[in-house]
C-alpha positions in Angstrom: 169.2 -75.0 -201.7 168.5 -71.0 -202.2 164.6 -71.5 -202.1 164.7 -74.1 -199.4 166.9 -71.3 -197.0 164.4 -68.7 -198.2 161.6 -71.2 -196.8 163.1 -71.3 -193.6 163.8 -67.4 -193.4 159.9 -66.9 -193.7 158.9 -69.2 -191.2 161.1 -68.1 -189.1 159.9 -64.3 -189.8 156.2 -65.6 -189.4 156.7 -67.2 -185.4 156.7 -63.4 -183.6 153.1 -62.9 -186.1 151.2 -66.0 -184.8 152.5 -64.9 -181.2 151.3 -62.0 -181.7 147.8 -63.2 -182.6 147.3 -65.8 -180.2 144.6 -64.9 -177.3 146.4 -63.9 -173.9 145.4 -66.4 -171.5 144.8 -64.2 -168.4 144.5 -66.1 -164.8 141.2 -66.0 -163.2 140.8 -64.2 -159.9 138.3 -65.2 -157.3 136.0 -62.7 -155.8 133.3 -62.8 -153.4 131.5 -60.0 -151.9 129.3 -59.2 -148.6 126.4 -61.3 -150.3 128.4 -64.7 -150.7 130.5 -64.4 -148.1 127.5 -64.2 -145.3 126.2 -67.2 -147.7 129.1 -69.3 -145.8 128.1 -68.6 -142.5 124.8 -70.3 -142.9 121.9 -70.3 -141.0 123.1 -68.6 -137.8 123.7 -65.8 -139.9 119.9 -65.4 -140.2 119.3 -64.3 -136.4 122.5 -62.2 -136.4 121.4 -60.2 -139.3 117.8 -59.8 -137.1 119.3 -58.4 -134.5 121.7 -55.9 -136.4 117.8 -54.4 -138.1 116.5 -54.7 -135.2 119.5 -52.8 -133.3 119.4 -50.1 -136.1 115.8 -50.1 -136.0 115.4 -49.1 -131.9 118.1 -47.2 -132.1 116.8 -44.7 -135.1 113.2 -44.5 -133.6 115.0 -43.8 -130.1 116.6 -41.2 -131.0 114.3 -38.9 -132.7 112.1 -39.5 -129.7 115.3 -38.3 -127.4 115.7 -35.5 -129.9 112.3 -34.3 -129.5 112.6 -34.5 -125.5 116.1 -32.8 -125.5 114.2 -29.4 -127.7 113.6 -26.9 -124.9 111.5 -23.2 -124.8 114.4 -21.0 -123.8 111.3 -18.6 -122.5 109.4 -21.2 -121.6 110.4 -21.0 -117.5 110.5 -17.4 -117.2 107.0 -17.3 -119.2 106.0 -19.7 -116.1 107.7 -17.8 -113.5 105.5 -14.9 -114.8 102.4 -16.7 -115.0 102.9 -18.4 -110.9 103.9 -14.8 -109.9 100.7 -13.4 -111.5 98.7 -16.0 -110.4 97.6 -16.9 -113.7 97.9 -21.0 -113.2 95.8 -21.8 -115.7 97.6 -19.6 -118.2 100.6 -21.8 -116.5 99.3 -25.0 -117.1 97.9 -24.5 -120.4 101.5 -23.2 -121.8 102.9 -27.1 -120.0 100.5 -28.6 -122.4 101.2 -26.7 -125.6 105.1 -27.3 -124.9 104.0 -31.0 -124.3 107.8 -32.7 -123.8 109.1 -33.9 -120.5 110.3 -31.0 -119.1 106.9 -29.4 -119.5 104.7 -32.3 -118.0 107.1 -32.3 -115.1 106.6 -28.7 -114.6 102.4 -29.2 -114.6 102.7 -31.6 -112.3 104.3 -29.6 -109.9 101.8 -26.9 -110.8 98.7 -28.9 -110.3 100.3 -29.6 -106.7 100.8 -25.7 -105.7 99.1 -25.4 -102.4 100.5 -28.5 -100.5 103.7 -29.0 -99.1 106.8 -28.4 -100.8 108.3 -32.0 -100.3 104.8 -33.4 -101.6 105.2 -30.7 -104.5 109.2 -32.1 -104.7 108.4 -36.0 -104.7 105.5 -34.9 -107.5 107.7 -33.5 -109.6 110.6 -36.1 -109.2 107.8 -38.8 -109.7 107.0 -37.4 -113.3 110.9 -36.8 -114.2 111.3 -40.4 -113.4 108.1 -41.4 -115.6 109.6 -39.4 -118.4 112.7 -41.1 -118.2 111.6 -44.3 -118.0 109.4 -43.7 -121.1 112.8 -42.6 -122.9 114.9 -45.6 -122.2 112.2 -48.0 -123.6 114.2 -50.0 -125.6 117.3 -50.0 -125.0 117.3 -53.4 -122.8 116.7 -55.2 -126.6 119.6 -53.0 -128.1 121.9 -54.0 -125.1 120.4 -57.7 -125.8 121.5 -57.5 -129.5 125.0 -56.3 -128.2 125.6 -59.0 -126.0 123.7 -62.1 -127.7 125.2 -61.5 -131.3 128.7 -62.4 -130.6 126.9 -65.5 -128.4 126.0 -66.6 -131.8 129.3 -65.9 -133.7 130.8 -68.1 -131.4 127.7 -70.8 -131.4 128.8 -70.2 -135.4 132.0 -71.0 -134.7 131.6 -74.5 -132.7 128.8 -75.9 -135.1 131.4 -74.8 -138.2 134.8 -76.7 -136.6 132.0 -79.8 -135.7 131.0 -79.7 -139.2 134.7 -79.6 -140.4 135.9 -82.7 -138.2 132.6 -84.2 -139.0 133.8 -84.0 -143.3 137.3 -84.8 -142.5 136.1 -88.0 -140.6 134.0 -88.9 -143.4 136.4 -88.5 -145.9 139.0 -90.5 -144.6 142.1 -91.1 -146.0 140.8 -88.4 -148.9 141.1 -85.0 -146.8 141.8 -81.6 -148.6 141.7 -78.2 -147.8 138.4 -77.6 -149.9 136.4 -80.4 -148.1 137.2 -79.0 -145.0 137.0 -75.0 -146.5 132.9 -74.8 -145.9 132.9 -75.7 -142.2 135.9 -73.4 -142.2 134.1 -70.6 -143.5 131.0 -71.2 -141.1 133.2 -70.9 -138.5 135.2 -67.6 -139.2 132.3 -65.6 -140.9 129.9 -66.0 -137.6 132.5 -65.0 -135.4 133.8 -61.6 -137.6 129.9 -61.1 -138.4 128.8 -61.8 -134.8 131.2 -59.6 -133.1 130.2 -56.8 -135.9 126.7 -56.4 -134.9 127.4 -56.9 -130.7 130.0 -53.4 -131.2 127.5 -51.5 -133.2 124.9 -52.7 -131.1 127.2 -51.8 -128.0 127.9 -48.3 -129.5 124.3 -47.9 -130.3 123.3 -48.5 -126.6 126.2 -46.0 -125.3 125.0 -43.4 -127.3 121.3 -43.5 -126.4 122.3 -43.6 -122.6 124.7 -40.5 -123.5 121.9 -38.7 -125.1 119.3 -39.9 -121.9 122.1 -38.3 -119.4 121.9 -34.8 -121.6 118.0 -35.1 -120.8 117.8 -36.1 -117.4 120.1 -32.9 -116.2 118.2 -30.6 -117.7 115.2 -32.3 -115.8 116.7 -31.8 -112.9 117.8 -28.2 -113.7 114.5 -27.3 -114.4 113.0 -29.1 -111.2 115.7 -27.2 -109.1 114.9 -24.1 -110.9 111.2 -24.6 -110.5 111.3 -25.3 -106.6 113.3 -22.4 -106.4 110.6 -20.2 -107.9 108.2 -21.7 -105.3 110.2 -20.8 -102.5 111.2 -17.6 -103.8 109.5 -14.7 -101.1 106.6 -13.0 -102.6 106.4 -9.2 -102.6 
């Protein structure tokens, strides 16, 4: 009886050690990242990810183009204004060409027409400005494109996904769950979120390079103005 209650003690002394010992069995967690979840969007995701490069692309080589524009001479019309006043026009021009940015090939243009009328002189100038502008905001009609037709093609997503999901749950029958129907699902939401990502930073891409385009063109016209006033200004 004595060894048989000392059996029993030991056992029961052993359970909290095998407990111990056994492996925690720890409950998996799912995770997915940017990689697998654009995986789910299929195919449409291929021409929205196009366009988002493509956006990023314009809009970087845009803008060090505008940056280069927007860098002014603060000398640069006073050292004219010197040069007309001495009559050195060559000296004039040649300085227009070593500035060589928008301002400055607007300002030759209006040199190279001293001697005619000042409203041929004006429409010269404003011709070149216009030129220079026009050269600046090449471009930016595929950026706005990219803003506009990438949430187009979240939503195209969208419709061929909730097709795709009738289309399995019609197949299936009497035998519909959640994960036969979780792939057209997933078409559906990931096109629309990833569409209407690009079309804003496409959108804020576009605003910005008109914003920056704007800071250019007024001080076009602030040198233009300031130009046809030295023109008119009475010689001594």
């Amino acid at each position: 009886m004595i060894n048989l209650f000392l059996a029993v003690q030991n056992g029961i002394n052993e359970i909290p050690t095998q407990i111990t010992n056994m492996p925690l069995q720890t409950e998996q967690v799912a995770e997915m990242n940017l990689w697998d979840l654009a995986l789910k969007g299929g195919w449409i995701m291929i021409p929205i990810g196009l366009l988002l490069f493509f956006a990023i692309g314009v809009f970087i080589e845009r803008l060090i183009v505008i940056n280069r524009a927007a860098k002014e001479d603060a000398t640069f019309m006073n050292r004219i204004k010197d040069y007309i006043h001495d009559g050195k026009i060559e000296s004039a021009i040649n300085l227009c060409r070593a500035n060589n940015t928008p301002n400055s090939r607007m300002i030759e243009k209006g040199i190279s027409r001293l001697g005619r009328p000042m409203n041929d002189i004006l429409v010269a100038v404003e011709n070149v400005g216009n030129i220079e502008v026009a050269k600046l905001e090449r471009g930016f009609s595929w950026v706005a494109t990219a803003a506009a037709a990438a949430p187009m093609l979240g939503f195209l997503g969208t419709v061929t996904g909730m097709i795709r999901a009738f289309f399995d749950m019609a197949n299936a029958g009497a035998n519909v769950d959640i994960a036969l129907l979780s792939s057209g699902i997933y078409e559906a939401l990931v096109t629309t979120v990833a569409g209407l990502i690009v079309g804003i930073i496409a959108l804020l891409c576009y605003n910005y390079l008109t914003a920056q385009v704007n800071v250019v063109v007024n001080h076009l016209e602030t040198h233009s103005m300031e130009f046809m006033d030295l023109l008119n200004e009475p010689t001594n």
